[in-house]
Structure formats: structure tokens, C-alpha cells
C-alpha positions in Angstrom: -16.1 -87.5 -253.9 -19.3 -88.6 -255.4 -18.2 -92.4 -254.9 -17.4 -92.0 -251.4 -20.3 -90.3 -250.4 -22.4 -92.8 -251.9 -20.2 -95.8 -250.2 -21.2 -94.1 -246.8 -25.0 -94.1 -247.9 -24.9 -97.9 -249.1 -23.1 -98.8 -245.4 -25.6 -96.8 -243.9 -28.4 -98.7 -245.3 -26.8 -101.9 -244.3 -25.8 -101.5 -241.3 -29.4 -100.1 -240.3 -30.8 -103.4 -242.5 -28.9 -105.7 -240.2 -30.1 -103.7 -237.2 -33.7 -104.3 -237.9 -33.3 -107.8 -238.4 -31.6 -108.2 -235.0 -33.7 -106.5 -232.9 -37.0 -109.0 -234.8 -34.8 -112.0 -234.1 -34.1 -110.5 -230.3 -37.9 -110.2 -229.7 -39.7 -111.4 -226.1 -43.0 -112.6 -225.9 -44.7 -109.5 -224.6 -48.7 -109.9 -222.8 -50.9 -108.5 -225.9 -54.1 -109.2 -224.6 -55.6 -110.9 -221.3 -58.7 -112.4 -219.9 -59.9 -110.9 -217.8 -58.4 -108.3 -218.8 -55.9 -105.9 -216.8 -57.8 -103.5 -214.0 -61.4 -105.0 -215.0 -64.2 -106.5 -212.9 -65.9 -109.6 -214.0 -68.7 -111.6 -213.0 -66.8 -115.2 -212.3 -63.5 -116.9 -213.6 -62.8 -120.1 -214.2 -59.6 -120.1 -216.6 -57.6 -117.0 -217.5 -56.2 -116.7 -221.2 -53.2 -114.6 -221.8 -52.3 -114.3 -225.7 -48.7 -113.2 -226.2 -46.8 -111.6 -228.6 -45.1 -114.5 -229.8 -45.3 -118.3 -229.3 -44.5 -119.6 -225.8 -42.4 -122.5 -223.9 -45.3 -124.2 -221.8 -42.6 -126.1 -220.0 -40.9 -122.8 -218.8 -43.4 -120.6 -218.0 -44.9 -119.7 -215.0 -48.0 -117.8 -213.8 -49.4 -117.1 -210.0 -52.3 -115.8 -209.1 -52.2 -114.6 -205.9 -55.5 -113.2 -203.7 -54.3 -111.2 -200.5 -50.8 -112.0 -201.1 -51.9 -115.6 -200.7 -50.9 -117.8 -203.9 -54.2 -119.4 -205.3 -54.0 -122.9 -206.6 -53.8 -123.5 -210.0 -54.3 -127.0 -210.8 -53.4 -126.4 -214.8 -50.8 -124.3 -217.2 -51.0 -125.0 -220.8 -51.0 -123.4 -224.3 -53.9 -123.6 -226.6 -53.8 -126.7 -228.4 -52.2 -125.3 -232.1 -51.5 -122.0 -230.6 -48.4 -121.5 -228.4 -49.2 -117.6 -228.1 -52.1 -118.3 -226.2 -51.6 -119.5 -222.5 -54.8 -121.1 -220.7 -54.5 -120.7 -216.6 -56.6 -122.6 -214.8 -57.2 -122.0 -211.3 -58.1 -125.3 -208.8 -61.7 -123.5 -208.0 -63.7 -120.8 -209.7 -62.3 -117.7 -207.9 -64.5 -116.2 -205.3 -64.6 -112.3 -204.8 -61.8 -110.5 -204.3 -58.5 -108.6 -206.1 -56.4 -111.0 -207.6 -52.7 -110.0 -209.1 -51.7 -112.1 -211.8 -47.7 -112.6 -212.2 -46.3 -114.5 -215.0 -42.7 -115.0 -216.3 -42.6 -116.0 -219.8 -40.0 -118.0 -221.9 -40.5 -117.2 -225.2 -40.0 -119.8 -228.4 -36.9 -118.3 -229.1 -36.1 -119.2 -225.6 -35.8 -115.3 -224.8 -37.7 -114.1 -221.2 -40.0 -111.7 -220.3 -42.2 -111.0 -217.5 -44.7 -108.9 -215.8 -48.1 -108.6 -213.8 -51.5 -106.7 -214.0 -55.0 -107.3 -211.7 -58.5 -107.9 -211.8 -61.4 -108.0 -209.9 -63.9 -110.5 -209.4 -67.2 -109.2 -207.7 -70.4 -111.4 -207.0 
């Protein structure tokens, strides 16, 4: 009796060993930090850095900034040079005052997808 009850522990602790590994290999990129950050009010902006979770696909993601409901021109979307967590947005012209509701849809390195949106204001 002893044996089996101790089998059942030992397959226990595997199976819960194997679930923890999956769900770190089934991990998205998730928004960790953002600047400016979400719901703040800054002075001027002239890029926008989002740091994710995990490294990024430049190539596949996507971020719009949008004023009014009006996309805003961005004229570039890149990751930091060495660091593919952090994304660098960088709108066409400083952004004058206003709202502005950032939306991005992310594609992490492990090709897995995430998305989501936050605002800021920008006040002269």
C-alpha cells in the first residue's frame, strides 16, 4: 500500500513538473513597463519605449497611436539595438497636446501573440 501511495506522489510531482515548464515555454510578451507611462501626463514626446516581458519580433509587431480616434504618423518601429524586449515608437512629429491611446499587438520571440492598449496625456 505504501508503494502505491508513494507511486501517486512521484506522478504527482511530474506531472505538475511538466506543467510548469509548459506554461514558461507558452509565455507572451506582456507590456511591463511604458514611456510615458499608462494614464500619466508629460511635458512633450518624442519616441515612446515599451519594455516587454520577453524579447520581441520587430517585423511583426505593430503599434498605433491614435489622437481623437485619428491614427498619428509614426515614421519608425524598432527594438533597441541588443535588446528585443524593448520597443522604440517613434512618432513623425513631437506630439502636440492632447489624449493619445496607444494600441500595440505584439509577436513575441517564441512567435506567440499578445496585445493590448493604455493612454497618456500630453499637456503644454
Amino acid at each position: 500500500m505504501a508503494a502505491a501511495f508513494l507511486k501517486k506522489v512521484l506522478n504527482t510531482a511530474a506531472l505538475l513538473t511538466l506543467m510548469t515548464g509548459a506554461g514558461a515555454a507558452f509565455a507572451h510578451a506582456h507590456l511591463e513597463q511604458a514611456t510615458p507611462a499608462a494614464d500619466s501626463t508629460v511635458n512633450s514626446v518624442n519616441e515612446l519605449r515599451l519594455v516587454f516581458s520577453e524579447g520581441v519580433e520587430q517585423a511583426f509587431t505593430q503599434v498605433v497611436i491614435s489622437h481623437d480616434q485619428a491614427p498619428v504618423p509614426v515614421s519608425s518601429i524598432k527594438t533597441e539595438p541588443g535588446n528585443k524586449k524593448t520597443l522604440i515608437v517613434t512618432p513623425a512629429q513631437p506630439l502636440p497636446a492632447g489624449t493619445y491611446n496607444v494600441k500595440w499587438n505584439a509577436v513575441s520571440v517564441d512567435t506567440h501573440k499578445s496585445a493590448g492598449d493604455y493612454s497618456f496625456t500630453v499637456s503644454n
